[in-house]
N, C-alpha and C positions, 0 to 999 in steps of 0.2 A: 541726114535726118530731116524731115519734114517734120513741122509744129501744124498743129490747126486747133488757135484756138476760138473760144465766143463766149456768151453768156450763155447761161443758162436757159435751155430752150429753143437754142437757136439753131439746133441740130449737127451739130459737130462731131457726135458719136458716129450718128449714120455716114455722113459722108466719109468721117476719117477709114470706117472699114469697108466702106465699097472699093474707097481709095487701096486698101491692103488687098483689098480682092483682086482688084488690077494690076494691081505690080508687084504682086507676092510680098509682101512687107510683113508688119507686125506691130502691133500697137500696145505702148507702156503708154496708163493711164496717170493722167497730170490730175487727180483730183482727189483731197483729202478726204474724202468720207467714205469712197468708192474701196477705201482698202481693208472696211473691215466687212467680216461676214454678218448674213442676215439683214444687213442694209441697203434693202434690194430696190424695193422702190419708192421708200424715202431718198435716193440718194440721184434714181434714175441708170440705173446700171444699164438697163436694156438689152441683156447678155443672150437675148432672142436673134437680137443681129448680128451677134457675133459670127454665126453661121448661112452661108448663102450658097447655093444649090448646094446642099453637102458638104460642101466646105469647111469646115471650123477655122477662124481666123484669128491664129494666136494673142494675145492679149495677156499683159506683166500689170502686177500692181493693182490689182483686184481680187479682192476675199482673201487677202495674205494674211489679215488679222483677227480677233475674236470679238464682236462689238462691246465696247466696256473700256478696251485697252488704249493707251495714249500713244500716238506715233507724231513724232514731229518733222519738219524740215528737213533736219541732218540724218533721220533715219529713210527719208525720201531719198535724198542726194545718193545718200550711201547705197539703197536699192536699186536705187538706178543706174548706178556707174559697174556694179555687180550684172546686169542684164545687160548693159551697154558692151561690156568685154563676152558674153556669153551666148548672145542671141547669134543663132544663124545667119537672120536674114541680111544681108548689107543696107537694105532701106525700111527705116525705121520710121513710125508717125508718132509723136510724142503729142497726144490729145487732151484737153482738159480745160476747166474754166477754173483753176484754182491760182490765182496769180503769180503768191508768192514762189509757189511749186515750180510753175513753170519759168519764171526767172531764176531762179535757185540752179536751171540748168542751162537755160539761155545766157545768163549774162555770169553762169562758174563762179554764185557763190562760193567762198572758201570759209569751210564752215569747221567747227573745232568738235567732238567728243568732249562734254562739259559733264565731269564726274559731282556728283552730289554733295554738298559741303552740309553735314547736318547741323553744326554751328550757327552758320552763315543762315540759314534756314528758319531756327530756332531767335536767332536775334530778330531779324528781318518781321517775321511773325507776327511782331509786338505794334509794329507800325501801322497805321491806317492806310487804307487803301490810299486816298490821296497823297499821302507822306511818301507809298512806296511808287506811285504813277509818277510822281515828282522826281525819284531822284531816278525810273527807269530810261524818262524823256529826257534825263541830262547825256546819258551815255548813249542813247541807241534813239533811233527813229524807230515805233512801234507800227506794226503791221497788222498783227490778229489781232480783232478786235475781243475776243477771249479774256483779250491778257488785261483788260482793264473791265472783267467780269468774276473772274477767279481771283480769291486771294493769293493760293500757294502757286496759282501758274505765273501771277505777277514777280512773286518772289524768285520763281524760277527764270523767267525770263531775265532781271536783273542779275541774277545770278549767270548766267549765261553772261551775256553783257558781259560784264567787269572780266568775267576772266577770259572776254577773247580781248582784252581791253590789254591785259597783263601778260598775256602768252601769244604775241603776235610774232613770236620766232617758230610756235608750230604749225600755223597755218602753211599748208601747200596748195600749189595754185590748182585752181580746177580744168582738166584734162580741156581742150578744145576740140568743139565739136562742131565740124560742118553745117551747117542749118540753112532751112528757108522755111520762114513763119505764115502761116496763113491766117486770117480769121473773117467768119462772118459776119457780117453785118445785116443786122436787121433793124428797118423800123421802128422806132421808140414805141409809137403805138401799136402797129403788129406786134411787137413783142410781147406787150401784154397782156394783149387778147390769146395768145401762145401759152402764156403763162399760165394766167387763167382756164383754158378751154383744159391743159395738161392735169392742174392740179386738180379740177373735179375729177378726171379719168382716172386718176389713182387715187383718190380717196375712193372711187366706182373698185376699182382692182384690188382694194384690200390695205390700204395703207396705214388704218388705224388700229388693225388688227396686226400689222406686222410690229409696231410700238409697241402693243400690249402685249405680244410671244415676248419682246426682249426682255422688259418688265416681268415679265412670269418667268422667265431664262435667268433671272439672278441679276441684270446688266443694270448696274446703278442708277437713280433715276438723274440726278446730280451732274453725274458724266454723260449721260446721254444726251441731256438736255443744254450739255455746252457742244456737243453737234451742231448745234443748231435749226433753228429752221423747222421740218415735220417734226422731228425728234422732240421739240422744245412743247411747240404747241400741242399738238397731240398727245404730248405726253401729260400736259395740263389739263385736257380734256378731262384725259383719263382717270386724271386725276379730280376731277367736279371743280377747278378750278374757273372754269371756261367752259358756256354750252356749246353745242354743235357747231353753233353758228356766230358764235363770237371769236371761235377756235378759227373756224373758215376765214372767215373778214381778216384777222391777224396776221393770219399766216400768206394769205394770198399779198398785201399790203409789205409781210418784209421778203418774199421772194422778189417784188418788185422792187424793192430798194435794193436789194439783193445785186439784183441784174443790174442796176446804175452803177451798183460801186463795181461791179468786174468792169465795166466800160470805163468807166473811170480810170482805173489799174491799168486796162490795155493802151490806155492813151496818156497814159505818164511814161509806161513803157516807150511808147514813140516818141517821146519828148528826151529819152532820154537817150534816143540814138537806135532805138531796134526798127527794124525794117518790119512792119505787117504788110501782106498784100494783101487787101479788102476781097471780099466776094461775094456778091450779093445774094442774100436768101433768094429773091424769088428767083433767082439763075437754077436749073434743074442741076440734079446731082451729077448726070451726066457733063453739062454744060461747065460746071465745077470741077470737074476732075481734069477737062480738056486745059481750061486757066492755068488750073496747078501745073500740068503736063508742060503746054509750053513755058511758064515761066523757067522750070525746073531741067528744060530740054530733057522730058524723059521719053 
């Protein structure tokens, strides 16, 4: 399998499927929000490139959901290892900027099926957010930053916790998987200017209108708005919350905080033993795919 992953903006889609156009491959998408439908360009799908002269070039874990709906971690793992045994192709690009995601396969999380205790639920409940942030950080290192935004996700999340905490006889190891990891690098400041130049192009292509179909579609504003990000602000807009332009400034301000902390993520990764092999943005995609080629002797 090849990985490629980057921040946000850094162009990682395009390359990883020029990369599949070249050596027939296939690409399962490492990103959490990309998996539900109608999330098209808040989320940056770009399902325009999926296809090159005619081509269409297969892609897993995108629009498998209903926007509204909760998918976590273990239900990632678990579709992935379902596509892993099923897909055709023998070279696989595993693309995405979602960290946890893509360690969850990199480094074979073993993760449990955590049944719902309504008890435990019901008690927990009572506690204040702080009370419960307190005793999630005693058991677990916390990762989504969600989980200390939602009350019942916090509760779930501790709930999680403790019973892989107590069932550490059902854990099974997670399958190993050949890999070479790739990722972008771009420029702190180009990136931004990236970011920036992107996010007016899709508010130009329709991006507050696609907030407002889901909103009119029934899709919680609640849950949408723990998306993150477009979904959050725009949905405030929408809401007279935030004008135009105070919605814009926001939102541009945590896509860029945004992009720090995936870099961030990427480089505790490295600290903790993964191999990235850098690749410079301004290197042309061609130029890129030659790097990947010989590292990869393909």
């Amino acid at each position: 399998m090849i990985t490629i992953l980057g921040p946000t903006a850094s162009g990682k889609t395009h390359l990883a499927v020029q990369l599949a156009h070249q050596i027939q491959g296939e690409i399962i998408s490492a990103d959490s929000r990309q998996v539900y439908q109608g999330m098209d360009i808040g989320t940056g799908k770009d399902l325009t490139e999926y296809e090159i002269d005619g081509t269409k070039i297969p892609y897993h874990l995108i629009d498998i959901l209903p926007a509204g709906a909760e998918y976590n971690i273990f239900e990632f793992q678990q579709d992935f290892l379902k596509i892993h045994k099923q897909i055709a192709s023998e070279r696989m690009i595993l693309c995405g900027g979602t960290g946890m995601y893509l360690e969850a396969i990199l480094k074979g999380y073993r993760l449990l099926k955590v049944p719902i205790n309504e008890a435990f639920h019901e008690e927990k409940g009572k506690l204040s957010i702080l009370k419960l942030l307190q005793e999630l950080n005693e058991v677990k290192q916390t990762h989504n930053t969600t989980d200390s935004i939602d009350k019942n996700r916090i509760v779930r999340a501790l709930e999680i916790a403790i019973y892989e905490q107590e069932h550490q006889e059902l854990i099974h190891s997670f399958p190993k998987i050949e890999n070479t990891t790739f990722g972008i690098l771009v420029e702190r400041e180009k990136l931004k200017n990236k970011i920036t130049k992107r996010l007016y192009e899709r508010l130009d292509e329709g991006m507050i209108k696609e907030v407002s179909d889901l909103l009119d579609q029934g899709v919680d504003r609640t849950q949408l708005e723990l998306y993150g990000l477009e979904y959050k602000f725009i949905s405030q807009f929408l809401h007279q919350e935030l004008s135009l332009e105070e919605m814009t400034h926001k939102l541009m301000i945590a896509i860029h905080q945004f992009s720090k902390r995936q870099m961030t993520w990427f480089r505790r990764m490295e600290k903790k033993g993964m191999k990235i092999n850098w690749l410079d943005e301004q290197l042309s995609t061609e130029e890129k795919i030659k790097q990947i080629q010989k590292i990869i002797n393909l």
